[in-house]
DOLUM-785795 format. One line per 4 residues: their letters; for each residue x, y, z of C-alpha. Coordinates in steps of 0.2 Angstrom, whole numbers, always signed. Layout:
% DOLUM-785795
A = X:Y:Z | ...
% end
This chain:
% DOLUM-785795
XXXX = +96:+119:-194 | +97:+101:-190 | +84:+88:-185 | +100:+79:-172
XXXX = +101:+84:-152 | +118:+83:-146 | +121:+81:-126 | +137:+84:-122
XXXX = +139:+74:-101 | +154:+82:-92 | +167:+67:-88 | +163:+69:-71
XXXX = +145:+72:-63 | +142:+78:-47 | +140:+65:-32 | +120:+74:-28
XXXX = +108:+82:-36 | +107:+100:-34 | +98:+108:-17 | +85:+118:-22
XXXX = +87:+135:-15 | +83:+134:+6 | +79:+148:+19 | +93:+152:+30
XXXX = +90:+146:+49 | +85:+164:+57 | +76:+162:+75 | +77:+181:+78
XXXX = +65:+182:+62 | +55:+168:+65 | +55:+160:+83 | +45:+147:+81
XXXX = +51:+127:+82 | +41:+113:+72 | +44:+96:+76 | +42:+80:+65
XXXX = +41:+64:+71 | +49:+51:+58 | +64:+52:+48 | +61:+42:+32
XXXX = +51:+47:+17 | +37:+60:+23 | +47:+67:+37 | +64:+70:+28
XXXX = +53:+78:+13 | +44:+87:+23 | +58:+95:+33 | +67:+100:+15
XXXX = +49:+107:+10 | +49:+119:+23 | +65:+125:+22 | +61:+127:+3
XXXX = +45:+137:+8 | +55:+150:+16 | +51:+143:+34 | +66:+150:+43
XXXX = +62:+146:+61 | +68:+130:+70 | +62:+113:+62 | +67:+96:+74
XXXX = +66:+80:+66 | +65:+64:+79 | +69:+46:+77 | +70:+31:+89
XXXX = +84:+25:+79 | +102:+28:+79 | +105:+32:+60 | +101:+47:+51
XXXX = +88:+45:+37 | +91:+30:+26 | +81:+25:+11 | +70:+12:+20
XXXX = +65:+3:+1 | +84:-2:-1 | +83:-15:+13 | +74:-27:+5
XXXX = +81:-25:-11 | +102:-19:-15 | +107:-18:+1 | +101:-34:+6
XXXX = +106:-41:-7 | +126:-37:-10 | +137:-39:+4 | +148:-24:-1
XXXX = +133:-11:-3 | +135:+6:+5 | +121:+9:+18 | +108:+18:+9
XXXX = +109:+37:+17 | +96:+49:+10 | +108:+64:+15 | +125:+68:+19
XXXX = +126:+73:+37 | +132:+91:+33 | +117:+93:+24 | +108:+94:+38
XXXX = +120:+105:+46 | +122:+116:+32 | +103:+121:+31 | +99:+119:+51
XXXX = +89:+102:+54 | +91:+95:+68 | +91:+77:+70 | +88:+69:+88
XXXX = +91:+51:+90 | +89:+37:+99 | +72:+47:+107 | +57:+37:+108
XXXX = +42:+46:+108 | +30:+39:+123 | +17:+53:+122 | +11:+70:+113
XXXX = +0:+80:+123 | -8:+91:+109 | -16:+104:+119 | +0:+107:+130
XXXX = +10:+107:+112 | +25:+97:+118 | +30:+79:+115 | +37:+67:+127
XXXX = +51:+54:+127 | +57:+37:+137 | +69:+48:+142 | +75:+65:+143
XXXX = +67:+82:+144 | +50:+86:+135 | +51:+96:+116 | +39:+109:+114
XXXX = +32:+114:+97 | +23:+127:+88 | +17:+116:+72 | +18:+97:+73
XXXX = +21:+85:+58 | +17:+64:+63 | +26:+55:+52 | +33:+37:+64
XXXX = +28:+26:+48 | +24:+8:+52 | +29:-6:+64 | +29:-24:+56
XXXX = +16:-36:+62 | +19:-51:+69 | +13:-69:+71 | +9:-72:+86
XXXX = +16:-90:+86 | +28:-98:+99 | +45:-94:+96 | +45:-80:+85
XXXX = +58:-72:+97 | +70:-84:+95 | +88:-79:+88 | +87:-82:+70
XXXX = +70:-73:+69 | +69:-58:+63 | +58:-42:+55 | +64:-31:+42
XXXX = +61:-12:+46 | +76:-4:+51 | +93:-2:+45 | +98:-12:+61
XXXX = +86:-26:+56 | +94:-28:+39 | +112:-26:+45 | +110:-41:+58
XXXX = +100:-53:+41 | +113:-49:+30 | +127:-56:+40 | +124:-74:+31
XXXX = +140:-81:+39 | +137:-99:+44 | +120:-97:+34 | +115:-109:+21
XXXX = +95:-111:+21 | +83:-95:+24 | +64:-98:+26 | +52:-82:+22
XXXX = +35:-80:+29 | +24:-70:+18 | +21:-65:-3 | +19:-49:-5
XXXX = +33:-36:-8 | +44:-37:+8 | +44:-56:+8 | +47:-59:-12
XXXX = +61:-44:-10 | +71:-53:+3 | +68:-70:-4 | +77:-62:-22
XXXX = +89:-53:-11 | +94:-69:-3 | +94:-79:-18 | +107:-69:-25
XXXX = +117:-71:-10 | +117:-90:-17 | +107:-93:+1 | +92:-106:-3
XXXX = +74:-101:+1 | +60:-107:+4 | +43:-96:+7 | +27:-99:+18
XXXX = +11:-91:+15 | -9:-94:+17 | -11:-85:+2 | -12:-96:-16
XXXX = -2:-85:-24 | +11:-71:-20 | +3:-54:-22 | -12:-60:-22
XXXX = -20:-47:-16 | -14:-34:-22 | -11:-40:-43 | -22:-53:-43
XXXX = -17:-72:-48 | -10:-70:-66 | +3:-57:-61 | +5:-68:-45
XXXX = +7:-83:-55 | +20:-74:-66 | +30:-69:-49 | +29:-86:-41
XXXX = +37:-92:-59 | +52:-84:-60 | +56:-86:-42 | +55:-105:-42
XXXX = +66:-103:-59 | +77:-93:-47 | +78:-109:-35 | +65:-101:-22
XXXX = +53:-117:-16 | +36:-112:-11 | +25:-119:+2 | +7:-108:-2
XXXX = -8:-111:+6 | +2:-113:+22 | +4:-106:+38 | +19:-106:+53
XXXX = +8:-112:+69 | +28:-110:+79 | +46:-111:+77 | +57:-120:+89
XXXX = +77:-121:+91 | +87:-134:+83 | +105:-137:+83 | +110:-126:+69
XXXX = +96:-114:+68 | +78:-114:+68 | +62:-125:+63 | +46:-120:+57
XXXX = +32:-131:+60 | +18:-128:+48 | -1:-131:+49 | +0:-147:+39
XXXX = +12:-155:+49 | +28:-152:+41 | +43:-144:+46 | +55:-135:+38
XXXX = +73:-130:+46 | +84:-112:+43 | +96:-104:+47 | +88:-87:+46
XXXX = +69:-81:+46 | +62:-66:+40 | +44:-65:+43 | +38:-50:+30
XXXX = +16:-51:+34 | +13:-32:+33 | +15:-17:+43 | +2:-10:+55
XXXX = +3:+11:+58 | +15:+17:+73 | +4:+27:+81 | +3:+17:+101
XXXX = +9:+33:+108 | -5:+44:+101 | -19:+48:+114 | -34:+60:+114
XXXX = -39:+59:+97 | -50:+45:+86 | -38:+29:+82 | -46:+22:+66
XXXX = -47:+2:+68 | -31:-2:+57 | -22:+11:+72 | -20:+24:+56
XXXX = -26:+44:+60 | -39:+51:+50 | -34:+68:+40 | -41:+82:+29
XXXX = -36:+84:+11 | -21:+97:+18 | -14:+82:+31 | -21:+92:+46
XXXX = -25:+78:+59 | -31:+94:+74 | -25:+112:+76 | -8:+114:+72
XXXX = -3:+95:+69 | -4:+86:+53 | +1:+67:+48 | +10:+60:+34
XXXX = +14:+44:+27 | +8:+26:+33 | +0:+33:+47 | -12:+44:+40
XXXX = -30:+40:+32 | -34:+54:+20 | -49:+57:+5 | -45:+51:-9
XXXX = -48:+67:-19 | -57:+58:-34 | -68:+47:-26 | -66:+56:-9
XXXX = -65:+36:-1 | -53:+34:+15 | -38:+29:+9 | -23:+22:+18
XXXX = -6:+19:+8 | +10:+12:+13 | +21:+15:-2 | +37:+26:-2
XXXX = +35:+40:-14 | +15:+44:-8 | +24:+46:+8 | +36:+59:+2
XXXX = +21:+64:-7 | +12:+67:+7 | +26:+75:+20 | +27:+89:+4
XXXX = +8:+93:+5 | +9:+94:+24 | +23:+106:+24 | +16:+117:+13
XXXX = +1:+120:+24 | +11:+121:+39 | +20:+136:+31 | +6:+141:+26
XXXX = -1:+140:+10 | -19:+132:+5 | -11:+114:-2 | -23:+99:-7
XXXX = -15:+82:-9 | -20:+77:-26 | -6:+64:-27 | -4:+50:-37
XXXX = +5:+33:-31 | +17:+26:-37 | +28:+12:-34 | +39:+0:-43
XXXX = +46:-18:-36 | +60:-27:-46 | +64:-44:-42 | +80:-54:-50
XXXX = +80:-46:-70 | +61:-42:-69 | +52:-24:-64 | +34:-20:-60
XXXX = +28:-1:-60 | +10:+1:-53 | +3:+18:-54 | -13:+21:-46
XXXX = -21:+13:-30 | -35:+1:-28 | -37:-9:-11 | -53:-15:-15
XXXX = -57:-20:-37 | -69:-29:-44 | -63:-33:-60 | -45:-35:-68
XXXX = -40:-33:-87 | -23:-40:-96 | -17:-32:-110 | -1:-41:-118
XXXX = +9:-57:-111 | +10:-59:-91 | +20:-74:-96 | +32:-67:-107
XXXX = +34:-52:-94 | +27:-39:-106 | +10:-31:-100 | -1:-18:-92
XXXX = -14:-25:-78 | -28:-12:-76 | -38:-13:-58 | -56:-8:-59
XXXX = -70:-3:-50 | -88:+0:-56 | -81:+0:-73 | -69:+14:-70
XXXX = -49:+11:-68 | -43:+13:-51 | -25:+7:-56 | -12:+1:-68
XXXX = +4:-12:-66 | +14:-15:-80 | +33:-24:-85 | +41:-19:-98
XXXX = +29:-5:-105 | +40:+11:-97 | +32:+23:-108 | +13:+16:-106
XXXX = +14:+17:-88 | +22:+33:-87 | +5:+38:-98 | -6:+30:-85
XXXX = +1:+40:-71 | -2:+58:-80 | -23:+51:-86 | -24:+46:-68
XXXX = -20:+63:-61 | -35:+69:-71 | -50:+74:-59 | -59:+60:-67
XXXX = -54:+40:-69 | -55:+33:-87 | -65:+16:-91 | -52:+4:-97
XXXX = -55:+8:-115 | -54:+27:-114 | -37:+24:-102 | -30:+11:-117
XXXX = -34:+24:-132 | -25:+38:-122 | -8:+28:-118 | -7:+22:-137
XXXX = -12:+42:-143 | +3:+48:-130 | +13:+31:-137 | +12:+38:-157
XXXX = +16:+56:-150 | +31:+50:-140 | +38:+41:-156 | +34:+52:-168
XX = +51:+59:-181 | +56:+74:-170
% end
């Protein structure tokens, strides 16, 4: 027998992957209706979760928009940036239909009364529910400057958002305010729209925060070879109207004129129509291990404040596949079962020819350790606390990332040096003669 694998790829693949196998819609069997607030990650996950737990009762998912769930990461990135791109549906609409999830739209929640068990809306009738799953995601901060409501000033957080920036007719110069991954996004999008850019931010450099300066230095290069202009250490004090678009007028004094804004500062949690239950003071909802926010109602996604299950810390994470990650847990226990979130993040940002994978979390380090080139775009960044690796970033090292994430799914975190051992040991193994 030989040592070759041969793959033999039919000529033509199918359009989706395939459905894992769903219960059938039955309400004589199962009477019972559970309601999710949110269509993007967490709530579409969780809704295909349950059907894929054998929950055969009536599930209603509920959005303020007027699209059906959409891959919210594409905005900023492909769909943004090429003007002939296909919006960026999660589902085909007979996919709902086919397995009996509902979809209302254009409903705006305005209050849940939890003991009462039904939620209420701007308009229409009230929904009542038997299980509840919270999953309204973020609403973008703003700031609070004059003239952040002009035309030419926008948000990016909805498919209707992106659909109005992305018209670039007429539009030659765009001014982004904020570095960290919505604001570098857009400004690459942009960029290869062949808009010019220029970006404002206190910070000194982009991703500061959350990569520290090195990879921030590395980010900020290869932007400015890209054409982008940076103004950091900066901030917007208002925007006024000019003839042909906008001008920003920073807190030095200058001014800088565009035709399109996109002010990308953050997100806070959308929870303004939650009442009669604690409000953390970032507006996020506290959670168990299982999502379960009170009896009967759970929260997923950017909303929800949960233990981290190593170090049992409150954690807070507004990243797309922890969401998804999170709306599976929570459906699990609302079909019953006894399901921990042990999650690990992820999430990857790719900018021009560049990607970064980060695996982990750390909101807060105290120590950060390089391993290879920042500057030739080759390297793993390892984000400590008290000695022990909280998180790993890393271009161009697929394989040792994809390591990190399984040693960080281990009850306990690794030093830096037991974490660098184990990815080269799992290197040698994934190269070794098969």
């Amino acid at each position: 027998m030989g040592d070759d694998v041969v793959v033999v790829v039919p000529d033509e693949l199918p359009s989706e992957a395939r459905t894992p196998r769903m219960a059938a819609f039955d309400p004589k069997g199962d009477s019972r209706v559970f309601v999710i607030l949110g269509t993007g990650a967490a709530g579409l996950v969780a809704a295909e979760t349950l059907r894929q737990d054998g929950f055969s009762g009536r599930i209603v998912m509920v959005t303020r928009e007027s699209e059906m769930p959409y891959d919210r990461t594409e905005l900023s990135k492909r769909y943004l940036a090429k003007a002939d791109q296909e919006q960026p549906f999660l589902r085909r609409e007979e996919f709902f239909r086919d397995h009996s999830i509902e979809v209302m739209l254009d409903h705006e929640v305005t209050d849940v009364s939890f003991t009462g068990k039904q939620v209420f809306f701007r308009q229409g009738q009230p929904l009542s529910y038997d299980r509840l799953l919270v999953a309204t995601g973020g609403v973008p901060k703003t700031l609070g400057v004059e003239g952040e409501n002009l035309p030419g000033v926008f948000l990016l957080r909805t498919l209707s958002d992106c659909q109005q920036i992305r018209n670039l007719e007429g539009v030659q110069k765009a001014l982004i305010v904020g570095s960290a991954f919505i604001g570098m996004e857009v400004a690459a999008s942009l960029r290869q729209r062949n808009v010019e850019v220029s970006v404002v931010s206190p910070d000194a450099v982009p991703f500061e925060k959350g990569f520290g300066p090195d990879v921030g230095r590395m980010f900020q290069s290869i932007h400015e070879q890209n054409g982008v202009t940076f103004r950091m250490g900066r901030k917007v004090n208002r925007f006024e109207q000019s003839v042909d678009g906008v001008v920003a007028h920073l807190d030095d004094g200058s001014r800088l004129a565009a035709q399109r804004v996109v002010i990308g500062v953050g997100v806070r949690p959308a929870t303004d129509f939650i009442r009669g239950v604690p409000i953390n003071r970032d507006g996020s909802i506290s959670v168990d291990s299982r999502m379960r926010m009170t009896q009967d109602v759970w929260a997923a996604g950017d909303i929800a404040q949960f233990p981290d299950w190593r170090t049992m810390r409150p954690i807070r994470i507004e990243h797309w596949r922890s969401a998804q990650q999170m709306g599976r847990c929570a459906a699990h226990n609302m079909a019953g079962m006894d399901a921990p979130y042990t999650g690990v993040p992820f999430f990857w940002t790719f900018q021009y020819r560049t990607v970064l994978q980060y695996v982990g979390h750390a909101a807060q380090y105290d120590a950060v350790e390089i391993y290879g080139d920042v500057d030739g775009g080759k390297f793993l960044s390892m984000y400590l606390q008290d000695g022990r690796v909280l998180a790993v970033a890393g271009c161009d090292e697929d394989l040792k990332i994809a390591a990190a994430a399984e040693i960080l799914k281990r009850p306990s975190l690794p030093s830096s040096r037991e974490l660098l051992d184990q990815v080269e040991e799992s290197e040698k193994i994934s190269e070794s003669p098969k």
